[in-house]
The first five atom37 places (N, CA, C, CB, O) and aatype in JSON, in Angstrom:
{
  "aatype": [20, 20, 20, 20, 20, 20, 20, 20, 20, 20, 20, 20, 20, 20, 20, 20, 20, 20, 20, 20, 20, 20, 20, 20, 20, 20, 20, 20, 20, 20, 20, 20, 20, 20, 20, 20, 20, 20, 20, 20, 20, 20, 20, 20, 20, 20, 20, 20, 20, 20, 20, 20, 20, 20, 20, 20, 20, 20, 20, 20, 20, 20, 20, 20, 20, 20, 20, 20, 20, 20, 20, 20, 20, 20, 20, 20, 20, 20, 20, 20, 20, 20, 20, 20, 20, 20, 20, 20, 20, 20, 20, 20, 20, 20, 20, 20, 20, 20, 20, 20, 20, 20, 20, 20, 20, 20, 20, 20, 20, 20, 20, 20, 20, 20, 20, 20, 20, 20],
  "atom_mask": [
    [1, 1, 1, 1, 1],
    [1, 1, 1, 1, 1],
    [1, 1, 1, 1, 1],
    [1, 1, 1, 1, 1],
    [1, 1, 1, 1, 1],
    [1, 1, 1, 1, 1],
    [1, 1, 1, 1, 1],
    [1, 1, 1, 1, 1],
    [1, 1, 1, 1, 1],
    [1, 1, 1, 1, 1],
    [1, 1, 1, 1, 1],
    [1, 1, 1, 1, 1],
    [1, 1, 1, 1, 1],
    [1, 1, 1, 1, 1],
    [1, 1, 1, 1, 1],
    [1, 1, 1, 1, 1],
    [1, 1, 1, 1, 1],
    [1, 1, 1, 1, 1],
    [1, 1, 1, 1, 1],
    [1, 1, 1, 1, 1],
    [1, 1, 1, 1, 1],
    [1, 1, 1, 1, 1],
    [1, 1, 1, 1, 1],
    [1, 1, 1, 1, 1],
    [1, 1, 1, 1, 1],
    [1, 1, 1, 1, 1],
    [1, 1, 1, 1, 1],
    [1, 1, 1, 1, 1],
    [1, 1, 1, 1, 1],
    [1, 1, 1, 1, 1],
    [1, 1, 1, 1, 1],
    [1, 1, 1, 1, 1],
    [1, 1, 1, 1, 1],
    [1, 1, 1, 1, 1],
    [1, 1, 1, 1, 1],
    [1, 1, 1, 1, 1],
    [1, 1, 1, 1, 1],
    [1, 1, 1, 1, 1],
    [1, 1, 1, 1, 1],
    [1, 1, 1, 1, 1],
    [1, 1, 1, 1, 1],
    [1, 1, 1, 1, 1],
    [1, 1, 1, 1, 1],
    [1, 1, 1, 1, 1],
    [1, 1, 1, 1, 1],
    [1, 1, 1, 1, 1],
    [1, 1, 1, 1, 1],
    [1, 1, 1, 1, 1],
    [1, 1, 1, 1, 1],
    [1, 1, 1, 1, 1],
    [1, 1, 1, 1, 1],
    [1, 1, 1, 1, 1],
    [1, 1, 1, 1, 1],
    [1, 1, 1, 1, 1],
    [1, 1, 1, 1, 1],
    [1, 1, 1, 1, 1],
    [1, 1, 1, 1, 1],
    [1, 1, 1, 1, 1],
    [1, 1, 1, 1, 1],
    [1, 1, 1, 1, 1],
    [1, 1, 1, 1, 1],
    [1, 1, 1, 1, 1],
    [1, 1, 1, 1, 1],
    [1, 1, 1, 1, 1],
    [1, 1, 1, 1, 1],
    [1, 1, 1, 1, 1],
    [1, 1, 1, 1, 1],
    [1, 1, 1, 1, 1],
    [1, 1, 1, 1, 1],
    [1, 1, 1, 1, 1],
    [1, 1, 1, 1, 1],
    [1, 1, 1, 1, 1],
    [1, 1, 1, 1, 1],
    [1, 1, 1, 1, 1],
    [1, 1, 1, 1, 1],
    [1, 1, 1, 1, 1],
    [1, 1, 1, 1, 1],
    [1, 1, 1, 1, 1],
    [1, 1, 1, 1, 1],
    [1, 1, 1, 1, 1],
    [1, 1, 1, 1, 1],
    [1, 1, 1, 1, 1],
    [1, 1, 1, 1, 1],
    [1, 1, 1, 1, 1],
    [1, 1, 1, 1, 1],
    [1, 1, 1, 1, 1],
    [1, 1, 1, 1, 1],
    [1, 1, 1, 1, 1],
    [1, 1, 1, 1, 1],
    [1, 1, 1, 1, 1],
    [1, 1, 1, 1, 1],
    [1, 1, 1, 1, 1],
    [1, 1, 1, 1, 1],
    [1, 1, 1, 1, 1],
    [1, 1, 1, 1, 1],
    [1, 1, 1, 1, 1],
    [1, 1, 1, 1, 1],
    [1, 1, 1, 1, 1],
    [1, 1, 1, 1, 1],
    [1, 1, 1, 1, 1],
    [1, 1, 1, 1, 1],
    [1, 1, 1, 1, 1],
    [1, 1, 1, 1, 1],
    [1, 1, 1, 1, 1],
    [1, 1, 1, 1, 1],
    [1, 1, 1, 1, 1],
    [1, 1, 1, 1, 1],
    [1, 1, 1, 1, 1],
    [1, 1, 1, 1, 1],
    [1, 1, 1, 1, 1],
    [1, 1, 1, 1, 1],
    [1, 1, 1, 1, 1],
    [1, 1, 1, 1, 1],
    [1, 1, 1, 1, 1],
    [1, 1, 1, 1, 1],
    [1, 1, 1, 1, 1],
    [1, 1, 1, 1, 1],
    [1, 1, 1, 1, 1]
  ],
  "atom_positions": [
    [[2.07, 16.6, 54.41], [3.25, 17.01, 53.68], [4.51, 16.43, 54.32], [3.33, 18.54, 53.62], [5.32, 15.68, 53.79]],
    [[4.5, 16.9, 55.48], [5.47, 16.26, 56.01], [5.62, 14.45, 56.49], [5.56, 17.09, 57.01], [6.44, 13.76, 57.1]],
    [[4.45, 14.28, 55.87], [4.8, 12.0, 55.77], [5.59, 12.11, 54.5], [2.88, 10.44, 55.31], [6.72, 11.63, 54.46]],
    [[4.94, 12.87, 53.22], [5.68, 12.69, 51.95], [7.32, 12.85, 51.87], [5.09, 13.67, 51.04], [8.05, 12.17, 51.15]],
    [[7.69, 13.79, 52.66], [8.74, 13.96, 52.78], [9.39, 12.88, 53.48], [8.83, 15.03, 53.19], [10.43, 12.43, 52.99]],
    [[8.95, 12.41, 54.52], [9.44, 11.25, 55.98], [9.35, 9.88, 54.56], [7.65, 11.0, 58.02], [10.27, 9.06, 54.66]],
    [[8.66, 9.7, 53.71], [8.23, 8.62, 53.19], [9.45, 8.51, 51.79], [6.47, 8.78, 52.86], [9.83, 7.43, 51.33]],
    [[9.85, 9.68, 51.36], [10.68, 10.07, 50.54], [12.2, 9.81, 50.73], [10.41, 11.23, 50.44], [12.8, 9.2, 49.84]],
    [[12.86, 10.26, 51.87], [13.49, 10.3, 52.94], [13.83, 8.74, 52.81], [12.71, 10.92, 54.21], [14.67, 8.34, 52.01]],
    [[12.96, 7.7, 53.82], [13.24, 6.62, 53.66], [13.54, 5.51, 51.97], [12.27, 6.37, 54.48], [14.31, 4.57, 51.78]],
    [[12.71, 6.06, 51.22], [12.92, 5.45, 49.46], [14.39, 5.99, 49.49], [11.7, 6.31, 47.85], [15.26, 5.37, 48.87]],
    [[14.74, 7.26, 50.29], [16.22, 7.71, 49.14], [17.5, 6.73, 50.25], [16.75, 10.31, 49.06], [18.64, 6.42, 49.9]],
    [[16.91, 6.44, 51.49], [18.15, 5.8, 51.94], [18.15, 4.5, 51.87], [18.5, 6.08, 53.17], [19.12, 3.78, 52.11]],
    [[16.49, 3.98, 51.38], [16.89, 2.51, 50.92], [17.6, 2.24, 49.88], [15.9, 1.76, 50.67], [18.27, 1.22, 49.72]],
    [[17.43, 3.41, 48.91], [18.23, 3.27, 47.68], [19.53, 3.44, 47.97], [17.87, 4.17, 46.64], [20.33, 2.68, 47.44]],
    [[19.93, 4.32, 48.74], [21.74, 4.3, 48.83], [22.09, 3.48, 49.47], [22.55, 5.39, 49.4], [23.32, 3.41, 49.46]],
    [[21.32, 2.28, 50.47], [21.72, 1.27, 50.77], [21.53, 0.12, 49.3], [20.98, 1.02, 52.12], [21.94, -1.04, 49.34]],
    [[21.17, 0.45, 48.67], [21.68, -0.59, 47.51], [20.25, -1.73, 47.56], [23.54, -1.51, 48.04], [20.26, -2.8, 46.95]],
    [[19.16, -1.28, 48.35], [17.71, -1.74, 48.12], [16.84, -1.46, 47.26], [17.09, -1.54, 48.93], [16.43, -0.3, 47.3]],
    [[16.43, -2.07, 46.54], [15.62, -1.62, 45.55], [14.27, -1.2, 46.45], [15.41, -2.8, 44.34], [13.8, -1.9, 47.35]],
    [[13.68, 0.29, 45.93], [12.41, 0.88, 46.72], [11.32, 0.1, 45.14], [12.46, 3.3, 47.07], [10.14, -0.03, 45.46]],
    [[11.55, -0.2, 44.14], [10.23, -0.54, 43.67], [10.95, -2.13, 42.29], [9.26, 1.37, 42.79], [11.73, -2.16, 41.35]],
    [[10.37, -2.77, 42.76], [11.06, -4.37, 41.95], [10.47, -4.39, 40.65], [10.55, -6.06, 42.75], [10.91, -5.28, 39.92]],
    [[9.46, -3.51, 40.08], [8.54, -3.7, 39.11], [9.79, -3.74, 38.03], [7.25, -2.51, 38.99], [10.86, -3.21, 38.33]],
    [[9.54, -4.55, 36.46], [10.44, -4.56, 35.87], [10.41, -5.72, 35.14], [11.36, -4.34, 36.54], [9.75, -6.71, 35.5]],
    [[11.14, -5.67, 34.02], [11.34, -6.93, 33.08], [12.73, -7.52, 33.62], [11.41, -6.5, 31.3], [13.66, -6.89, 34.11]],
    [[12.6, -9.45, 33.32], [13.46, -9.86, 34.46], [15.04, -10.33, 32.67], [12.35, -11.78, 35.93], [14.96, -10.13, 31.46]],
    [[15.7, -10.71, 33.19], [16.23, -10.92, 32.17], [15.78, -12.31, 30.82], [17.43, -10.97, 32.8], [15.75, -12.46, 29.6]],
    [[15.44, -13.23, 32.43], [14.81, -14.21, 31.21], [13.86, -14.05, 30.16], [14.24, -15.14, 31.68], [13.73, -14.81, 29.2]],
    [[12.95, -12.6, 30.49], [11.6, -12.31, 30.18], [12.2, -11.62, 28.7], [10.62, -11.24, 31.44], [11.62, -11.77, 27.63]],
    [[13.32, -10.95, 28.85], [14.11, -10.33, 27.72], [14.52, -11.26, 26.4], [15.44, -9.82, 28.37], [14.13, -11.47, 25.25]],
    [[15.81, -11.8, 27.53], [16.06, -12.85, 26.29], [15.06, -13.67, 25.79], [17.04, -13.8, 26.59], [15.5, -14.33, 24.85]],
    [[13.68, -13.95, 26.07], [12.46, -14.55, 25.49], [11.95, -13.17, 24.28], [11.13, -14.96, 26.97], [12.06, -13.2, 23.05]],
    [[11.72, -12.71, 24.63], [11.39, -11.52, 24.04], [12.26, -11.39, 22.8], [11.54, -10.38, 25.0], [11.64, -11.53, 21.75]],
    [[13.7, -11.13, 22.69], [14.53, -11.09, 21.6], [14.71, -12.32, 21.04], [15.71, -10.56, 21.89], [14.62, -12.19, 19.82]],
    [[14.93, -13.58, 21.37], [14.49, -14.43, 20.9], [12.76, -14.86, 19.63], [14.66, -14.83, 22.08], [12.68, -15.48, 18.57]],
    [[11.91, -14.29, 20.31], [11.19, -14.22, 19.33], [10.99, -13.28, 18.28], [10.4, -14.36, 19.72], [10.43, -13.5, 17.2]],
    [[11.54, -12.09, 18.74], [12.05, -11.05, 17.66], [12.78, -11.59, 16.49], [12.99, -10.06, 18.3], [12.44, -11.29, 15.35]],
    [[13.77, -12.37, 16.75], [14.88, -13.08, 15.86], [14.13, -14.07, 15.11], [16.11, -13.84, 16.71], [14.37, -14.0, 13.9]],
    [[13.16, -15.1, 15.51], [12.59, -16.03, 14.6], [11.57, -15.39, 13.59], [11.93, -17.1, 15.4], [11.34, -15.9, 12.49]],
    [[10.95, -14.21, 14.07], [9.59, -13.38, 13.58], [10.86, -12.73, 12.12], [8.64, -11.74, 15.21], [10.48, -12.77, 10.95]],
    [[11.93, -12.33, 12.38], [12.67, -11.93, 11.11], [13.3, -13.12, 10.69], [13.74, -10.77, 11.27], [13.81, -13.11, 9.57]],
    [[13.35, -14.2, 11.42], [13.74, -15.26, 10.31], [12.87, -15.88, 9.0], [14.02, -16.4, 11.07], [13.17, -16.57, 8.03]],
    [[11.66, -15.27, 9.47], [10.78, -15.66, 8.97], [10.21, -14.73, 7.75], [10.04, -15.93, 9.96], [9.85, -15.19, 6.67]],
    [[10.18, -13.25, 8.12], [9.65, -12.07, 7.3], [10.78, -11.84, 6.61], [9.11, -10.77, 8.04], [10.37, -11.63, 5.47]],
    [[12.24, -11.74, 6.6], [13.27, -11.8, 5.75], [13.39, -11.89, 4.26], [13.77, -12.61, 6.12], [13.29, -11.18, 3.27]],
    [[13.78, -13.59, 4.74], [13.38, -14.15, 2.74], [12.19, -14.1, 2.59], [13.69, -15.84, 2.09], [12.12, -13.81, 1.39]],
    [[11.1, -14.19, 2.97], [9.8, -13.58, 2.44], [9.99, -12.95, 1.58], [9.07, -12.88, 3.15], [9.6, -13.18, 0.44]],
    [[10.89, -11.6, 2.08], [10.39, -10.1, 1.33], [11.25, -9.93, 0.5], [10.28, -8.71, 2.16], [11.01, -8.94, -0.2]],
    [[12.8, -10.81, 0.07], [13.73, -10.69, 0.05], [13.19, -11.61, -1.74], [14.69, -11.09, 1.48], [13.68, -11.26, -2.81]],
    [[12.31, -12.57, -1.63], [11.64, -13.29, -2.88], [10.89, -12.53, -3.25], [10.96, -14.51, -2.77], [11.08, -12.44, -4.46]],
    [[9.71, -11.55, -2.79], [8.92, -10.46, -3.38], [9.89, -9.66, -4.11], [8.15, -9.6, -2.33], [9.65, -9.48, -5.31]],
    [[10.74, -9.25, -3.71], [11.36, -8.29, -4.59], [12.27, -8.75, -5.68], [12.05, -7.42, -3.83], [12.53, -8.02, -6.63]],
    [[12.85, -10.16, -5.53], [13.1, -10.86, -6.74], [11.32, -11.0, -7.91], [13.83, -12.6, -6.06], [11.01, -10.66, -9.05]],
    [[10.93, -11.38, -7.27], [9.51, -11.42, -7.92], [9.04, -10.33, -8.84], [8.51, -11.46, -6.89], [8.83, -10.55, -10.04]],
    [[8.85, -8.97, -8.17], [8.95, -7.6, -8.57], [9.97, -7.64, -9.99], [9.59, -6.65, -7.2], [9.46, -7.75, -11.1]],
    [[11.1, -7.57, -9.84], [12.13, -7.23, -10.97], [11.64, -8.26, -11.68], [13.8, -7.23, -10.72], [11.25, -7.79, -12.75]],
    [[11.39, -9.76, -11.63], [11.16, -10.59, -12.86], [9.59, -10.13, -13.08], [11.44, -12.41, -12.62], [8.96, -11.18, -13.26]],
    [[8.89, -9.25, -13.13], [7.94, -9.06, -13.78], [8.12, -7.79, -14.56], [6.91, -9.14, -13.02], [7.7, -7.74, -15.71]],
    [[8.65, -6.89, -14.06], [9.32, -5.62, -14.25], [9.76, -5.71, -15.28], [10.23, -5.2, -13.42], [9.44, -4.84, -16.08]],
    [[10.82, -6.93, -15.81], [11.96, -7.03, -17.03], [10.8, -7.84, -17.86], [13.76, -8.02, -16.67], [10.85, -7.44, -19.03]],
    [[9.85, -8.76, -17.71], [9.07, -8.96, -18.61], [8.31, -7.69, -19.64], [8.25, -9.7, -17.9], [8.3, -7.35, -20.83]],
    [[7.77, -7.32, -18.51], [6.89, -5.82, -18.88], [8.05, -5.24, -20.21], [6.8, -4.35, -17.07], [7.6, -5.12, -21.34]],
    [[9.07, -5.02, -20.02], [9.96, -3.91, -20.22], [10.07, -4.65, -21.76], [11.48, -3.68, -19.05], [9.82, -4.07, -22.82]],
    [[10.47, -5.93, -21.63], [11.04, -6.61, -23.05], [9.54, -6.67, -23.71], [11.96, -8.43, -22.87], [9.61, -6.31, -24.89]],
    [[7.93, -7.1, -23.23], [7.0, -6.63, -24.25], [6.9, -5.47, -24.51], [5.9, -6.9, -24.09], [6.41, -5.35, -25.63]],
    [[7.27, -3.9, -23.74], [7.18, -3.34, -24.1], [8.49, -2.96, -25.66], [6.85, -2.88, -23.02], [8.27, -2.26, -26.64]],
    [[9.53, -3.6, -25.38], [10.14, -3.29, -26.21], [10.0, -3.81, -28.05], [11.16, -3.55, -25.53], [10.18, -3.23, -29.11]],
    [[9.69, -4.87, -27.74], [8.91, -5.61, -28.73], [7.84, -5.12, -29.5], [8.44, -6.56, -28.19], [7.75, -5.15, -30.72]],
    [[7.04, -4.67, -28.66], [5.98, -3.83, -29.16], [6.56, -2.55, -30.18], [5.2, -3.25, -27.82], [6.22, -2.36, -31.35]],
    [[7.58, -1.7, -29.37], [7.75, -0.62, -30.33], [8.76, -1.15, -31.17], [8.11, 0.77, -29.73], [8.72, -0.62, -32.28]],
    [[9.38, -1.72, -31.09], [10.01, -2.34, -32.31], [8.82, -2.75, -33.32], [10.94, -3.69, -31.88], [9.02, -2.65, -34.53]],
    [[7.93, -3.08, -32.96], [6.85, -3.58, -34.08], [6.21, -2.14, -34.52], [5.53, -4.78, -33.4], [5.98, -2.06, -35.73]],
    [[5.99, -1.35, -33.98], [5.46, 0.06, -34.58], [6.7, 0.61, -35.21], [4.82, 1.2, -33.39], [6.38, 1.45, -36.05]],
    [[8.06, 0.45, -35.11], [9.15, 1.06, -35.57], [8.76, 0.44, -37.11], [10.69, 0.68, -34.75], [8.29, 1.18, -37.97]],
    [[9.0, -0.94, -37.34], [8.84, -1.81, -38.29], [7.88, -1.45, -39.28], [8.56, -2.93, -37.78], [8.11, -1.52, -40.49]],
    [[6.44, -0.94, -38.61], [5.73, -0.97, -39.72], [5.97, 0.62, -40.32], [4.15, -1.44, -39.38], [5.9, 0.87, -41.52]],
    [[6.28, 1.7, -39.24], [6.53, 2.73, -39.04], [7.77, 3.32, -40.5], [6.96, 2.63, -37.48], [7.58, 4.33, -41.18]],
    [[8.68, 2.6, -40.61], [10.01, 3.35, -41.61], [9.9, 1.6, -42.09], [12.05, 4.28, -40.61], [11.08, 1.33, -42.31]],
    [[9.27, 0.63, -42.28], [9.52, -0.76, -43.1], [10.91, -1.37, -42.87], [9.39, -0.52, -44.71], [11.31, -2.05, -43.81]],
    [[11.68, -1.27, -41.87], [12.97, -1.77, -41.48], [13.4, -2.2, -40.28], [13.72, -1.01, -41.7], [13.16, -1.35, -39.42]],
    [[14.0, -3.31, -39.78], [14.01, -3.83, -38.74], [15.03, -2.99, -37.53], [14.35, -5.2, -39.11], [16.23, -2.8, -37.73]],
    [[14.5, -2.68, -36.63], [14.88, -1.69, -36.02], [16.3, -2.51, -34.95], [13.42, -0.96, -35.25], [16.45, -3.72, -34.77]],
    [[17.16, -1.38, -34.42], [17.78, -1.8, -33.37], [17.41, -0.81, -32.42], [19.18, -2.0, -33.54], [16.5, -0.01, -32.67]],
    [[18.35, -0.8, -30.84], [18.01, -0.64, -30.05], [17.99, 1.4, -30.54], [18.81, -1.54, -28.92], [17.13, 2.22, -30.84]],
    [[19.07, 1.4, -30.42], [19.38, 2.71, -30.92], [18.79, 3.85, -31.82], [20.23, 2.51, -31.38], [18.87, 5.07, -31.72]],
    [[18.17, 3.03, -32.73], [17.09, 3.73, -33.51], [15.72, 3.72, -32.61], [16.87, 2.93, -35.01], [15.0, 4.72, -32.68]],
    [[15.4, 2.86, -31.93], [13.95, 2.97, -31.04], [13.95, 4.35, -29.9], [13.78, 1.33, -29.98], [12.99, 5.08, -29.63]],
    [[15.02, 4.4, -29.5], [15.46, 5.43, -29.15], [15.75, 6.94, -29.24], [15.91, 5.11, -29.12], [15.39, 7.87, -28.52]],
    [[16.59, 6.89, -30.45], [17.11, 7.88, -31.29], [15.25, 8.88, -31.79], [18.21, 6.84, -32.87], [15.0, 10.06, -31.51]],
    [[14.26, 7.83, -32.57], [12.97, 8.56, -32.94], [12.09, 8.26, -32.3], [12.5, 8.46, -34.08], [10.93, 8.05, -32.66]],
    [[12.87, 8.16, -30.55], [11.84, 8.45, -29.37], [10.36, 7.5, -28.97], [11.33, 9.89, -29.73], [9.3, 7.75, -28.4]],
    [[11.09, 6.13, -29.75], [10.07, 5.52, -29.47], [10.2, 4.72, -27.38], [10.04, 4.33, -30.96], [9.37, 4.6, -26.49]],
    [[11.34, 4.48, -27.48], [12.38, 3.86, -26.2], [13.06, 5.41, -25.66], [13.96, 2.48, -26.96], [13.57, 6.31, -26.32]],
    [[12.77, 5.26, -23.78], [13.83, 6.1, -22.9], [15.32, 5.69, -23.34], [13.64, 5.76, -21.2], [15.75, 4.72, -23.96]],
    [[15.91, 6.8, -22.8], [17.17, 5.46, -22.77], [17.47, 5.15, -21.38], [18.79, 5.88, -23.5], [18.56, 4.71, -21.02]],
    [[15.86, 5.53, -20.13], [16.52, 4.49, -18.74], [15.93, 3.16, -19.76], [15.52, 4.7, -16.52], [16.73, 2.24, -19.91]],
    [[14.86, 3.05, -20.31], [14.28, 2.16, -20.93], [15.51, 0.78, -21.71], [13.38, 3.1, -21.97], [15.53, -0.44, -21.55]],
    [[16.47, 1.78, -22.62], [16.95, 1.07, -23.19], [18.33, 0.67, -22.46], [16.92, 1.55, -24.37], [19.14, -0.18, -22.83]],
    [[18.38, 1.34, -21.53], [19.66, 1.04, -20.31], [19.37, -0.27, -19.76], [19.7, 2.19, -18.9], [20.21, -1.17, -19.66]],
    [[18.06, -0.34, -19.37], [17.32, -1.55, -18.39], [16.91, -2.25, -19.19], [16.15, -1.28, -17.41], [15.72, -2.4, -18.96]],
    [[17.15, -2.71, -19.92], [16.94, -3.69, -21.6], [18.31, -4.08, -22.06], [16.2, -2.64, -23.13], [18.29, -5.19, -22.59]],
    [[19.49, -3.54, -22.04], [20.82, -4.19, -22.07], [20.78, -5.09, -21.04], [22.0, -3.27, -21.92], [20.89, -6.29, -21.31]],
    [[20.58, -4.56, -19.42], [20.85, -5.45, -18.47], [20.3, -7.11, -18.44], [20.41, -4.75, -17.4], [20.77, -8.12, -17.92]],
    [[19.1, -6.86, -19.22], [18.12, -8.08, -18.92], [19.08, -9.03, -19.86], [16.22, -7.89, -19.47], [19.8, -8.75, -20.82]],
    [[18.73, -10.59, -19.04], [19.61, -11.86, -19.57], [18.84, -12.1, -20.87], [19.63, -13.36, -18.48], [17.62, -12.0, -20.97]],
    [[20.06, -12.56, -22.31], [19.54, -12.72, -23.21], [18.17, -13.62, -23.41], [20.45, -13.0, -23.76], [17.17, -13.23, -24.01]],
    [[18.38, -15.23, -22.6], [17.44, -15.97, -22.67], [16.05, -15.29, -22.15], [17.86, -17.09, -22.01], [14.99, -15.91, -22.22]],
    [[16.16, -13.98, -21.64], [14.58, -13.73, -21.7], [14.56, -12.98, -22.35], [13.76, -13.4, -20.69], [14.08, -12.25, -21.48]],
    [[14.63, -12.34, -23.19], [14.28, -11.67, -24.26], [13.91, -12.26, -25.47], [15.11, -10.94, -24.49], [14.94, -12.68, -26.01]],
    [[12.69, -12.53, -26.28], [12.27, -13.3, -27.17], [12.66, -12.88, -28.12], [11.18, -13.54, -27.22], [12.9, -13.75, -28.96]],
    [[13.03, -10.93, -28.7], [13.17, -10.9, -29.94], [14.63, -10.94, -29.53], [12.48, -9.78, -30.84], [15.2, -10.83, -28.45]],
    [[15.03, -11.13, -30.76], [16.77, -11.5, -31.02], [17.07, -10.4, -32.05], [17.21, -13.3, -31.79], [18.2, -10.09, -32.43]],
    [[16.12, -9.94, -32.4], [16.11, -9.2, -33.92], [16.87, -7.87, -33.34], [14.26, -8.83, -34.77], [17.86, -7.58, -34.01]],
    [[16.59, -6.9, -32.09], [17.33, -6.09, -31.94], [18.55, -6.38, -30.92], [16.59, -5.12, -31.71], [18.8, -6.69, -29.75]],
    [[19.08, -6.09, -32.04], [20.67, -6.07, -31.34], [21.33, -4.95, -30.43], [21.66, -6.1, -32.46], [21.27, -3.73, -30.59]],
    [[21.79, -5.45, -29.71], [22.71, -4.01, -28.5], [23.82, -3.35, -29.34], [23.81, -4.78, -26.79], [24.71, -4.03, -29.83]],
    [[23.76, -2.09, -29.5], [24.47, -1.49, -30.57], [26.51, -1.04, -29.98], [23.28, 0.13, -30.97], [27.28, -0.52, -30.79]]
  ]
}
């Protein structure tokens, strides 16, 4: 007991002399290597994920405009009249997040032209 203490003793006055009692440790170069490859590993996974999710929405707004198409075609055969957005809606064929996120989409992708934004 009393070495632990004698052994203790000496660690605490090497330390207040400004000696390091144990060197184990990451050195700085070992760091800046380290964050350095951190930084290329997200240069890399970034736009990756950043094109998936462009990817995502352009399939998303496809989906959305066949789906809209579609009930416009059941509207059609449904009351014999060419429907707009508002009526797909109105007799609950279209949400209106549905028909919210169907204004947004760029005209050139939308194939029918027939319903108009009211």
């Amino acid at each position: 007991m009393e070495n632990r203490i004698l052994n203790f003793k000496r660690q605490l006055f090497r330390l207040l002399q400004g000696k390091s009692v144990d060197k184990s440790g990451f050195t700085l170069l070992e760091m800046c290597l380290v964050l350095i490859i951190v930084g290329i590993l997200l240069l890399i996974i970034i736009p990756n994920m950043l094109a998936q999710k462009e990817n995502a929405q352009e399939t998303g707004d496809k989906a959305l405009v066949k789906t809209v198409e579609t009930q416009a075609v059941l509207y059609e055969n449904a009351k014999n009249a060419k429907p707009k957005l508002g009526d797909l809606e109105s007799n609950g064929y279209l949400t209106s997040e549905q028909v919210a996120r169907y204004k947004l989409i760029p005209a050139d992708k939308k194939a029918n032209a027939v319903l108009a934004d009211e």
